[in-house]
C-alpha positions as CSV (number, residue, x, y, z in Angstrom):
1,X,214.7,-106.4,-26.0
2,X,215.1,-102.8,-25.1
3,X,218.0,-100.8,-25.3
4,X,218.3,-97.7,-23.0
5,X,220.7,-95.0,-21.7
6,X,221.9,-96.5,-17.9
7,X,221.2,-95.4,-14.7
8,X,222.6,-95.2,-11.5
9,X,220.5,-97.6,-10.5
10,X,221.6,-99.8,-12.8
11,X,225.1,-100.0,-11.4
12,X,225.0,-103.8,-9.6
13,X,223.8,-105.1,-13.0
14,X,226.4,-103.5,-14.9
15,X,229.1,-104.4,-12.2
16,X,227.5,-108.0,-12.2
17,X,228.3,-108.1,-16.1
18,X,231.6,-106.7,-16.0
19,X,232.9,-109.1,-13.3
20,X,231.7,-112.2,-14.9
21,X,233.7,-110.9,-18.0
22,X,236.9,-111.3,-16.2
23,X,236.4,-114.7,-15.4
24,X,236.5,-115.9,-19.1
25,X,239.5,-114.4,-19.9
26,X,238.6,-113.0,-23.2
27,X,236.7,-110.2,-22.7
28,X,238.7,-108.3,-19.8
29,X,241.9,-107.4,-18.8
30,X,240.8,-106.3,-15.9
31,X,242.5,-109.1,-13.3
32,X,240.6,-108.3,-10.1
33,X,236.8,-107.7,-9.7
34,X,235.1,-103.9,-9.3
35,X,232.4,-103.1,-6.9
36,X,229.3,-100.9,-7.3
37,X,230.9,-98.5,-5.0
38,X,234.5,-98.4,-6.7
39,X,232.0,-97.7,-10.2
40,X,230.1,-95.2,-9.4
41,X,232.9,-92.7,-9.7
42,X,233.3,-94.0,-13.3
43,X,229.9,-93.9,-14.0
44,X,229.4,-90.0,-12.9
45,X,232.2,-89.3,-14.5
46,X,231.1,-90.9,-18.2
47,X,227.8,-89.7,-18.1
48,X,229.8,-85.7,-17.6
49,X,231.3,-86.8,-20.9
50,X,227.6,-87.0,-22.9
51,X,229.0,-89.9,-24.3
52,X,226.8,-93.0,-23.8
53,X,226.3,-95.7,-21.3
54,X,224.0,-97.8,-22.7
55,X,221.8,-101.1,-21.1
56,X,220.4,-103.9,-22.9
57,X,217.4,-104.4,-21.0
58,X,215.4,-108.4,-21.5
59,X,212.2,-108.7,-19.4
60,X,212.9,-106.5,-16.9
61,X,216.6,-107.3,-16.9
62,X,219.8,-106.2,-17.7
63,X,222.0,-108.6,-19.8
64,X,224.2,-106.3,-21.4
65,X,225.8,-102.8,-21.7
66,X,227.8,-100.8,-23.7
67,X,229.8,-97.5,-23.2
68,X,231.2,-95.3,-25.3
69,X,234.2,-92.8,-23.9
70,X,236.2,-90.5,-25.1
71,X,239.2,-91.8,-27.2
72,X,242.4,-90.0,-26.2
73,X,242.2,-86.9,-23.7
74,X,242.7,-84.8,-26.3
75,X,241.2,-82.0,-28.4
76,X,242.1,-83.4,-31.7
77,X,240.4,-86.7,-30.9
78,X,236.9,-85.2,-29.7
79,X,235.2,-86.9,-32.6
80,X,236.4,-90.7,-32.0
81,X,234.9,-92.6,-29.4
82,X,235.8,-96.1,-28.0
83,X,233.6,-98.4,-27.5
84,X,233.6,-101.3,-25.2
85,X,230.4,-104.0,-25.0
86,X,229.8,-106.3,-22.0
87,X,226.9,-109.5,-22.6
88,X,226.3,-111.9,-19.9
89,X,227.8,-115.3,-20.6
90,X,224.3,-116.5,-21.1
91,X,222.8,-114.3,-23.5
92,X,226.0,-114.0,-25.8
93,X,225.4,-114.7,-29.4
94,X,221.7,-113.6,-29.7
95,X,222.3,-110.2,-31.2
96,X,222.5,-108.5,-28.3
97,X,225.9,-106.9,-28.4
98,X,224.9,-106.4,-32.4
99,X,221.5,-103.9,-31.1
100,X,223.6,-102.0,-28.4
101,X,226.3,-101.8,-30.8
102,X,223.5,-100.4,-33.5
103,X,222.3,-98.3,-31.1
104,X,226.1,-96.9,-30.0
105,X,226.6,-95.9,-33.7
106,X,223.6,-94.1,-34.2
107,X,223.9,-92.4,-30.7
108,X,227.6,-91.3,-31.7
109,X,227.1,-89.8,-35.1
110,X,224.1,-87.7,-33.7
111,X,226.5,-86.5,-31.1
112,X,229.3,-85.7,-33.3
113,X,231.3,-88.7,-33.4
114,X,232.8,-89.6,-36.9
115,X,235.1,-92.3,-35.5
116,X,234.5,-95.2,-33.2
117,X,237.5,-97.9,-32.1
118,X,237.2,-100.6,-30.0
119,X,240.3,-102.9,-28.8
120,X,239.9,-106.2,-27.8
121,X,242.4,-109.4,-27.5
122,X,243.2,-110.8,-30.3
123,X,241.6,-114.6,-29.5
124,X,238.3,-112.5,-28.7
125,X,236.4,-114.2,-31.8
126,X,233.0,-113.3,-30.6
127,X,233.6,-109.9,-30.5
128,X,235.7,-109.4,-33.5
129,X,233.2,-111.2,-35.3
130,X,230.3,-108.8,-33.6
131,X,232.4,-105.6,-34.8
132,X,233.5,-106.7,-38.6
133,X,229.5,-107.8,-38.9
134,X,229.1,-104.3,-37.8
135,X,231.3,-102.7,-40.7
136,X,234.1,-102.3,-37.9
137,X,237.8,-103.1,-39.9
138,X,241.0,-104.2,-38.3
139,X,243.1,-101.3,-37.8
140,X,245.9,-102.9,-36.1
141,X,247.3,-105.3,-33.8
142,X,250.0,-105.0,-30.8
143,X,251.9,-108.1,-30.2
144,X,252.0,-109.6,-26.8
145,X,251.1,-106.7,-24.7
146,X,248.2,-108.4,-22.6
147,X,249.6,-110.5,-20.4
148,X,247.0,-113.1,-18.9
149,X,247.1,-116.9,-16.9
150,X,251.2,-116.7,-17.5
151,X,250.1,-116.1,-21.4
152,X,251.2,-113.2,-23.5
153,X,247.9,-111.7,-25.6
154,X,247.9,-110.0,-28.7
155,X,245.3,-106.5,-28.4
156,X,243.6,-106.0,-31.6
157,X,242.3,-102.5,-32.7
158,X,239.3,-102.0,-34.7
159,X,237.6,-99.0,-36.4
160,X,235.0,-97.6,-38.0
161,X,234.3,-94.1,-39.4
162,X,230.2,-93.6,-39.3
C-alpha cells in the first residue's frame, strides 16, 4: 500500500470512487454522480489551497482517497481542516481509510493545522468507527438534516485537535 499526494491524472479513479460512494447511501450525500470533467475544477482549486488530496495507491491502483479542505472560508478557521475519506466498496475494512487518515494528520499538523473535523451521517458505522479508532471524538450531531431514499439522516460531527 502506498499513500501519495493525487494527480490530475488520477481524476477518473478518484471520480470512480466517489460515485460508487453514492450508491450505498452512507457515505455521500451527494444524490447524482460527478464526472472527471465537472472535478477537475475542484481538484485545481484544492490543490491552490496546499491542503492535501491524498491517493491510496494498491498495486498500481487507486482504491482510496482522502482530501483535506479548508473548514469555514474564514480567517479565524485557517488552522481546522475537514476531512473527508473515500474507499472502494471492496477494499473497505483493511486499514486503508486508517493509513490515509494517518497520513492526513501528519500532513495537517506539518502544514499548520491544529484541528481537523469530519461529518458524516450518523448510521455511517464504518467511518465513525475509522475516526474514533483514530482519536477523532464526537463533537456533535444535527438531527434529521440529510434527507436520503424518502429518509431523514442524522449528520454527525467529529473532531480532533492534533
Amino acid at each position: 500500500m502506498r499513500i501519495r499526494e493525487a494527480t490530475e491524472s488520477d481524476l477518473p479513479a478518484i471520480v470512480d470512487i466517489y460515485n460508487g460512494s453514492i450508491n450505498d447511501g452512507k457515505s455521500s450525500t451527494n444524490m447524482q454522480p460527478t464526472t472527471v470533467r465537472r472535478s477537475t475544477g475542484w481538484f485545481r482549486q484544492h490543490k491552490a489551497t496546499g491542503k492535501p488530496i491524498l491517493v491510496a495507491e494498491d498495486a498500481g491502483r487507486i482504491v482510496g482517497w482522502l482530501s483535506v479542505r479548508p473548514f469555514y472560508g474564514r480567517e479565524a478557521y485557517d488552522r481546522t481542516g475537514k476531512v473527508k475519506i473515500y474507499v472502494e466498496p471492496q477494499s473497505r475494512g483493511k486499514g486503508i481509510g486508517k493509513e490515509l487518515l494517518d497520513k492526513a494528520m501528519s500532513c495537517g499538523k506539518s502544514s499548520g493545522l491544529n484541528t481537523l473535523v469530519c461529518y458524516m451521517l450518523a448510521d455511517n458505522d464504518l467511518a465513525r468507527r475509522l475516526f474514533e479508532d483514530s482519536g477523532f471524538e464526537r463533537w456533535g450531531q444535527l438531527p434529521g438534516v440529510a434527507r436520503m431514499g424518502g429518509t431523514d439522516k442524522d449528520l454527525l460531527v467529529m473532531g480532533r485537535r492534533l
